[in-house]
C-alpha positions as CSV (number, residue, x, y, z in Angstrom):
1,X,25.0,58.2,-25.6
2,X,22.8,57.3,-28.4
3,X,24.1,59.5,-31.5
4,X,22.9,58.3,-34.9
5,X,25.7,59.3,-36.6
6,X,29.2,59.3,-36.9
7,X,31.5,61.8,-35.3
8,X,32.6,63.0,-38.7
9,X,29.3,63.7,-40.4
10,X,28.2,65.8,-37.8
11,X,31.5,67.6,-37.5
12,X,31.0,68.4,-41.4
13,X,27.4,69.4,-40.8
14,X,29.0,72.2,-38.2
15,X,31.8,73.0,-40.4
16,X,29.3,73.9,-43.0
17,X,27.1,75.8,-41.2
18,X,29.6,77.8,-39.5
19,X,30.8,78.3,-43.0
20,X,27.3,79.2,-43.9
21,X,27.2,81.9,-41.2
22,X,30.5,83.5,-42.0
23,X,29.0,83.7,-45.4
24,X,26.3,86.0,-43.9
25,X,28.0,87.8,-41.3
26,X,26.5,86.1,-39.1
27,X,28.5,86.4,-35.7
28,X,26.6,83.3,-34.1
29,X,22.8,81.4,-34.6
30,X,20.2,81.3,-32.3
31,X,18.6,78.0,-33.4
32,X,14.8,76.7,-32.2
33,X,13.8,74.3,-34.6
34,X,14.3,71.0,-33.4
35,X,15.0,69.5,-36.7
36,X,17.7,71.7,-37.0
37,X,19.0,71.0,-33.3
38,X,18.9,67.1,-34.0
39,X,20.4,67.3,-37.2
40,X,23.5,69.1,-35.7
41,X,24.2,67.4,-32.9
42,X,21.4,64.4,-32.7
43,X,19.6,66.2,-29.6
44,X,16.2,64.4,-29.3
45,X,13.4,65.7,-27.5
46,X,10.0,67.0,-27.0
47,X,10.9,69.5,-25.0
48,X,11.5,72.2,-27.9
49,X,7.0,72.8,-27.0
50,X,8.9,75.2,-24.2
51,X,11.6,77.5,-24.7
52,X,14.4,76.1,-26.2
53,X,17.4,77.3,-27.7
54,X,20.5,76.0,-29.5
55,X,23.4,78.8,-29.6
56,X,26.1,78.4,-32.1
57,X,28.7,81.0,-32.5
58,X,31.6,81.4,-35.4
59,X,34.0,79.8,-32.7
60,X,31.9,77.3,-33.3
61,X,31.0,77.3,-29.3
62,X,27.6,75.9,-28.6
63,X,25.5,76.0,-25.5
64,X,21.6,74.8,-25.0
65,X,19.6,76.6,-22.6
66,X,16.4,74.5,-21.9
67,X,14.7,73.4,-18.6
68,X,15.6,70.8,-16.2
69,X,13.6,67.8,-17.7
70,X,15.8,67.8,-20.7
71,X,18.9,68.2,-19.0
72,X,19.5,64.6,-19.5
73,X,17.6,64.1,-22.2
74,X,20.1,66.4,-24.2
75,X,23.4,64.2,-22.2
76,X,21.9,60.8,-23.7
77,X,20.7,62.0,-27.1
78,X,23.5,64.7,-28.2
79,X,27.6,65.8,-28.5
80,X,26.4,69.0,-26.4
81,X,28.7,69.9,-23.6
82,X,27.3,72.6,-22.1
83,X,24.1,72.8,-20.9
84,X,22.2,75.5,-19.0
85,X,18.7,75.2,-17.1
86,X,16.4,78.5,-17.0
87,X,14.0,78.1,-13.8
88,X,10.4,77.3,-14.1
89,X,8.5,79.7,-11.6
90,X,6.3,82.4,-11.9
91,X,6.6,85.2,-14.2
92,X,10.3,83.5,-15.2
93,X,11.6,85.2,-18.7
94,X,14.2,82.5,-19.7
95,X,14.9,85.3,-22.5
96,X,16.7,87.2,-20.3
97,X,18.8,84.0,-19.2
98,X,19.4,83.8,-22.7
99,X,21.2,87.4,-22.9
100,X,23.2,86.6,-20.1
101,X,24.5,83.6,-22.1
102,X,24.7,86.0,-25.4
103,X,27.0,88.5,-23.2
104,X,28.9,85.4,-22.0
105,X,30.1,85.5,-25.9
106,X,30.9,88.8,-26.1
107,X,28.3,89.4,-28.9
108,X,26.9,92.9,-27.9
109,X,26.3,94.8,-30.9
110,X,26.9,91.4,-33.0
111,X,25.0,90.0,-35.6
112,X,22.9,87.5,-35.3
113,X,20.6,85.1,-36.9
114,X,17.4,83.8,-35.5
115,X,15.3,80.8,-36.4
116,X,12.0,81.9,-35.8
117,X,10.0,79.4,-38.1
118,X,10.1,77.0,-35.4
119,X,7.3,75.5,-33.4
120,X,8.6,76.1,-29.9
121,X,9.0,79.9,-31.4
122,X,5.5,81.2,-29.7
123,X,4.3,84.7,-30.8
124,X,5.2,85.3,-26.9
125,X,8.6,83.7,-27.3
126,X,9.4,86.2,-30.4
127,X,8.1,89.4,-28.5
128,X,10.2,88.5,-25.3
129,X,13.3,87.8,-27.3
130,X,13.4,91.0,-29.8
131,X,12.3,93.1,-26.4
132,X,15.1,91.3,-24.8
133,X,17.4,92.4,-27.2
134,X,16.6,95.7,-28.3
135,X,19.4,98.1,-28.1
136,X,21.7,95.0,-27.2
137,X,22.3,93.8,-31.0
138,X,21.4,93.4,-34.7
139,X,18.7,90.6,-35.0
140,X,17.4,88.8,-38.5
141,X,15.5,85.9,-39.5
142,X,17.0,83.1,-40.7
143,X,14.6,80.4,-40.0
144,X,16.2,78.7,-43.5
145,X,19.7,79.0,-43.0
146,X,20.3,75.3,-41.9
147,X,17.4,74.0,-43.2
148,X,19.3,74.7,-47.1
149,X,22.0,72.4,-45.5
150,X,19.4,69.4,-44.4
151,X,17.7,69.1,-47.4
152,X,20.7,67.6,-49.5
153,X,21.0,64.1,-47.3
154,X,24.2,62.1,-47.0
155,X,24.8,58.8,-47.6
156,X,24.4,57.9,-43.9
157,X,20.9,59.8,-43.9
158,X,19.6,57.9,-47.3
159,X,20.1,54.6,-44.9
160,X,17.7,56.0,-43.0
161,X,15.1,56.9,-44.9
162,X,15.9,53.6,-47.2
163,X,14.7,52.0,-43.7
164,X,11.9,54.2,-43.1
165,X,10.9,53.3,-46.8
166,X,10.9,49.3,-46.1
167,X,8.3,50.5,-43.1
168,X,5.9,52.2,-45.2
169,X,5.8,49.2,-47.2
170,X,5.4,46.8,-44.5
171,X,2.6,49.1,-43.0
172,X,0.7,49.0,-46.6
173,X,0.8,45.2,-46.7
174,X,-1.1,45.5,-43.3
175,X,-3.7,47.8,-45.0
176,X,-4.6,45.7,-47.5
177,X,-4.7,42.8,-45.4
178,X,-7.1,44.0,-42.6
179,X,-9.2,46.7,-45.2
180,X,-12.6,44.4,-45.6
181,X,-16.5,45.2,-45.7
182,X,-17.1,46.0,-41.8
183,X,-13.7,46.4,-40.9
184,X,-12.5,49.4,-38.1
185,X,-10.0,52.1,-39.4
186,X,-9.3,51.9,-35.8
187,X,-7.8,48.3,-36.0
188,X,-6.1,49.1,-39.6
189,X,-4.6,52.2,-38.1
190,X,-3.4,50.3,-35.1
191,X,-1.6,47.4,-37.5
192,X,-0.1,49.8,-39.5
193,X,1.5,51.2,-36.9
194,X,2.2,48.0,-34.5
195,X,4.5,46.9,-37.8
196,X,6.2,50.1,-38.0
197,X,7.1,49.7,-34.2
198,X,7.8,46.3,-34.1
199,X,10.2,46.8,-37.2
200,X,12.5,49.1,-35.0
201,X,10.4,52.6,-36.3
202,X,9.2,55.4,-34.5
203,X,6.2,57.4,-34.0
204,X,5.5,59.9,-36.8
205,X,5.5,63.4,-36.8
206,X,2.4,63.7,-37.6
207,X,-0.8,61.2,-37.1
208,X,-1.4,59.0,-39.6
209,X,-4.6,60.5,-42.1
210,X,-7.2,57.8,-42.2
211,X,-11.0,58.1,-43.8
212,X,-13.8,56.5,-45.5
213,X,-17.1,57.5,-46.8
214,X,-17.4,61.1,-46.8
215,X,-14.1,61.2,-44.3
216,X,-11.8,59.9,-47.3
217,X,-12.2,63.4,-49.1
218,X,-10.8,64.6,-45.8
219,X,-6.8,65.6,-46.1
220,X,-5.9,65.6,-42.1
221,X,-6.7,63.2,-39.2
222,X,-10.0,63.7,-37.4
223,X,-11.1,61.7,-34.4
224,X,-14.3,59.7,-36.0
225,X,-13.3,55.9,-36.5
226,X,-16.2,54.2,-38.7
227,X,-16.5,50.3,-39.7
228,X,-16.4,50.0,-44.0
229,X,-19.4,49.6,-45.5
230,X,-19.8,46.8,-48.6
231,X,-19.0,49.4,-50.9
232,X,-16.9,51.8,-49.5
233,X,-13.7,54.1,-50.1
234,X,-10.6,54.3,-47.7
235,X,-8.3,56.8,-47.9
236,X,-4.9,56.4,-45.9
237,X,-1.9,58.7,-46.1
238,X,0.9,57.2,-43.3
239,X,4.9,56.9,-43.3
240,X,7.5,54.5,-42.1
241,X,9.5,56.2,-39.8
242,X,13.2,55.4,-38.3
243,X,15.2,57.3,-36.8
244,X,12.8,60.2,-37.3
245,X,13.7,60.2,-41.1
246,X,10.0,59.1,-43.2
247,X,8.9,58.0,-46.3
248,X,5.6,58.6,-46.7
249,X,2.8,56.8,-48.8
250,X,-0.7,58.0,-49.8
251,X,-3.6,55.5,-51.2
252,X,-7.4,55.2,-52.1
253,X,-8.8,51.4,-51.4
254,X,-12.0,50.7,-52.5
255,X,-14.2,48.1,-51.2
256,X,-16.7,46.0,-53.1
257,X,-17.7,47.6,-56.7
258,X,-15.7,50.2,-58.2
259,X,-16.7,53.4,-59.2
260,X,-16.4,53.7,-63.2
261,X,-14.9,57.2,-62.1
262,X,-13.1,56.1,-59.4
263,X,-11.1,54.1,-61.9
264,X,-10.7,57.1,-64.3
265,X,-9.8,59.2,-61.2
266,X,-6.7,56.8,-60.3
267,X,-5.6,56.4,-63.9
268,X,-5.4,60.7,-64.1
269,X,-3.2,60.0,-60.5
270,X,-0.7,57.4,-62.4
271,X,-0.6,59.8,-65.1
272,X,0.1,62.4,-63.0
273,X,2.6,61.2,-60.4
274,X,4.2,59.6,-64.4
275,X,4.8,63.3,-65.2
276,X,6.1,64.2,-61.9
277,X,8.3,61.9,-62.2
278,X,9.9,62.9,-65.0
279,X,10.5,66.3,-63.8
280,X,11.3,65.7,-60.6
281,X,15.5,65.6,-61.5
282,X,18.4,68.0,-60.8
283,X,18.4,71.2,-62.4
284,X,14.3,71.4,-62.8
285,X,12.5,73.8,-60.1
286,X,10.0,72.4,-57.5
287,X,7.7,74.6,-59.3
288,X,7.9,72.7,-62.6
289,X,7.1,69.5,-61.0
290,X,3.7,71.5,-59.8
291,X,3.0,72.6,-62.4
292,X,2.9,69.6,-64.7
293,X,1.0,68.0,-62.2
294,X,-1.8,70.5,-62.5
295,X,-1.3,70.6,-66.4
296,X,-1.8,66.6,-66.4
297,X,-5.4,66.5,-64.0
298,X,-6.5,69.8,-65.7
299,X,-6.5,68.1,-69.3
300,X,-8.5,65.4,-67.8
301,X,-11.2,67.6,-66.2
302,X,-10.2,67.2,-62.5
303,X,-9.0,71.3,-62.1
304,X,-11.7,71.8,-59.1
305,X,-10.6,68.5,-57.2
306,X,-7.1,68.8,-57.5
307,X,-4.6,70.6,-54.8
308,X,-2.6,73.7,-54.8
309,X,0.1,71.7,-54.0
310,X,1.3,68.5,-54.8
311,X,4.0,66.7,-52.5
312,X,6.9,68.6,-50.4
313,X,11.0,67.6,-49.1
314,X,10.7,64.8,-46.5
315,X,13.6,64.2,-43.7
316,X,13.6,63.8,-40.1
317,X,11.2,66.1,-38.5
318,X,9.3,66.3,-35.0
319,X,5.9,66.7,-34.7
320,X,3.2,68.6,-35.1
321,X,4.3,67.7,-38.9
322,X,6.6,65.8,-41.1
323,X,6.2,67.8,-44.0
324,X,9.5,69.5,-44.8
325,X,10.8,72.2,-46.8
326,X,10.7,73.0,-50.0
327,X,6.6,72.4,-51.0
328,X,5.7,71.4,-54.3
329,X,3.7,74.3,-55.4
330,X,4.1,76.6,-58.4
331,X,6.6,79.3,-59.0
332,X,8.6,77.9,-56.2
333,X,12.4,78.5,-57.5
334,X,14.1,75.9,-55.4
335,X,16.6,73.7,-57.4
336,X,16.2,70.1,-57.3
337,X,19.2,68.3,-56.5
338,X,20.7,65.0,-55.6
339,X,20.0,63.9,-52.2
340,X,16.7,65.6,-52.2
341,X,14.0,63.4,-50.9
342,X,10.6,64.3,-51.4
343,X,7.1,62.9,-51.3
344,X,5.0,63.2,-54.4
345,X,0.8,63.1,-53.8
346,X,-1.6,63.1,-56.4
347,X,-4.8,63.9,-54.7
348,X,-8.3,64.4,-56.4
349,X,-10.8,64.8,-54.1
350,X,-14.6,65.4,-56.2
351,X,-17.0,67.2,-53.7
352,X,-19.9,66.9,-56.0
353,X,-19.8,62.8,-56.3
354,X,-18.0,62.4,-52.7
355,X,-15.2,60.4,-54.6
356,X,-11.7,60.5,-53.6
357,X,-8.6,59.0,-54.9
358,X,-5.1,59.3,-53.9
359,X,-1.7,58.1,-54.8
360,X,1.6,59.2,-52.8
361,X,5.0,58.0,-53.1
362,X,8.1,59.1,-51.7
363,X,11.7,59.6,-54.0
364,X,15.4,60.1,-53.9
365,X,16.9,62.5,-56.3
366,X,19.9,60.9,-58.0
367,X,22.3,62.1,-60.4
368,X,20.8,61.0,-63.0
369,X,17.1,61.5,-62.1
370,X,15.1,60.0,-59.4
371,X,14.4,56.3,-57.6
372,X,10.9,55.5,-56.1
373,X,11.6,54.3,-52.2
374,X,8.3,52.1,-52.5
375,X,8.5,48.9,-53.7
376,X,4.8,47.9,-53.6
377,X,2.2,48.2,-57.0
378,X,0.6,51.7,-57.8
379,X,-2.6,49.6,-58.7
380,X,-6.0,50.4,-58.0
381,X,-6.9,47.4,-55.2
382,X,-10.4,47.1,-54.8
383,X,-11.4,44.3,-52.0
């Protein structure tokens, strides 16, 4: 069995969510989100694309249902005992296998909480489920209610993503190296990742965002690979990755001559990600780190090329994304406290010039503030 933690921090993590539930009324948790399912009992899959479900009850009873391919999967990877397998075949409604397991439980006319924001939670899956049971008892969302728990990491978690920080690093000594006048972002992409690997990481939850020319204004992954140019502008946003805990890391590496605003643009990004810093402590609101972000690149003229968002709660996460929860944006109430870990990106990306420039890092929120994960230089490398 390959659990990644020890058998008392994820008897806590139960204890606290069944604690959590009481707290709500909530008679037991259908859970779907596969950060959520890992967390709790290190279950580690793909297989959450299909339906999937996690039950916990306030007996603190839980059973999967899932299909046969990750009947082992879920015996190798997790402390789950009991297991059930709904059929694949035609027209097969594993909801209704689900309700069988619900009255199993006793929890007609029960309360009970449902994680719908989840990606294996299809529109499909949704309407199946709340037609399933209708009349049988009281459904409500709470897509959050565990979520609240993972965001505060413990001490065996920060190990992690200390580990997945020393990857990133690793992966940006790479970039530099192999980012040249008629280099491939195919190659640089592949020995960023080939260190991350070799180092004992995993695979991301997300693909890594490279682009140059008029691709480094571009904020996701696309399939186009060019060769740099003599002067030339690469943007790459990637994370180390272990255990399925990241750091992520976001630069803008210029080839031959710099831009005169290129090198304004990245001095507005350290002042930025400065400022962020500073408010990124316990008691200040994810919102207040926003919004001095767009305070600091709005005094300097950048309001049109800046995001609505700037960085978001990292942790272990599946794909399609590792972004976590809470975002960055403003108004958003959320408390900052230690154990938070979150990824800060200053992005400015200028249309009108086709200039980009980007600075990420990723932090821990300690009691007295914050420590940077990175270790390398926030300088502008030109090459």
């Amino acid at each position: 069995m390959a659990l990644h933690f020890s058998k008392q921090e994820f008897s806590n993590r139960k204890k606290n969510i069944i604690k959590s539930m009481k707290e709500e009324n909530l008679d037991a948790l259908l859970i779907f989100r596969q950060e959520s399912m890992y967390w709790l009992t290190g279950y580690d899959t793909f297989g959450y694309v299909f339906f999937q479900t996690l039950i916990l009850d306030q007996k603190g009873r839980m059973i999967l249902l899932t299909r046969a391919p990750d009947l082992r999967q879920a015996q190798n990877t997790s402390n789950i005992k009991d297991i059930r397998i709904w059929v694949d075949k035609d027209n097969s409604n594993p909801t209704e296998d689900l309700k069988l397991i619900l009255i199993e439980l006793n929890l007609k006319d029960k309360k009970i909480g449902i994680e719908y924001e989840a990606y294996g939670m299809t529109g499909r899956n949704a309407l199946r489920i709340n037609n399933s049971l209708k009349n049988y008892c009281s459904i409500e969302d709470y897509s959050e209610l565990i979520t609240k728990h993972r965001v505060i990491k413990s001490q065996e978690e920060i190990v992690y993503v200390q580990k997945a920080a020393q990857l990133a690093d690793e992966a940006l000594d790479e970039a530099w190296k192999y980012t040249k006048a008629g280099a491939s972002e195919a190659k640089i992409l592949a020995e960023m990742q080939k260190v991350i690997l070799e180092g004992g990481g995993d695979y991301p939850a997300n693909e890594f965002i490279i682009g140059s020319g008029q691709n480094a204004l571009l904020c996701r992954y696309q399939a186009e690979k060019r060769n740099l140019s003599n002067n030339d502008q690469l943007s790459i946003e990637w994370a180390g990755v272990f255990k399925h805990y990241h750091s992520a890391m976001f630069r803008t590496i210029l080839t031959g001559k710099a831009n005169p605003k290129h090198i304004k643009m990245h001095q507005a990004c350290i002042d930025a990600l400065s400022n962020c810093e500073k408010n990124l402590v316990p008691g200040k609101t994810a919102g207040a780190v926003f919004d001095i972000h767009a305070k600091t690149f709005d005094n300097l003229g950048y309001n049109k090329a800046r995001m609505n968002a700037c960085g978001y709660s990292l942790g272990s996460t599946f794909s399609p994304n590792w972004m976590d929860w809470p975002m960055l944006y403003t108004g958003n109430p959320y408390i900052i406290q230690p154990g938070n870990v979150f990824f800060m990106h200053m992005i400015l990306m200028d249309s009108n010039n086709e200039l980009a420039m980007n600075l990420g890092e990723t932090y821990l929120v300690t009691e007295n503030g914050n420590k940077r994960l990175g270790k390398q230089k926030l300088d502008l490398i030109i090459i």
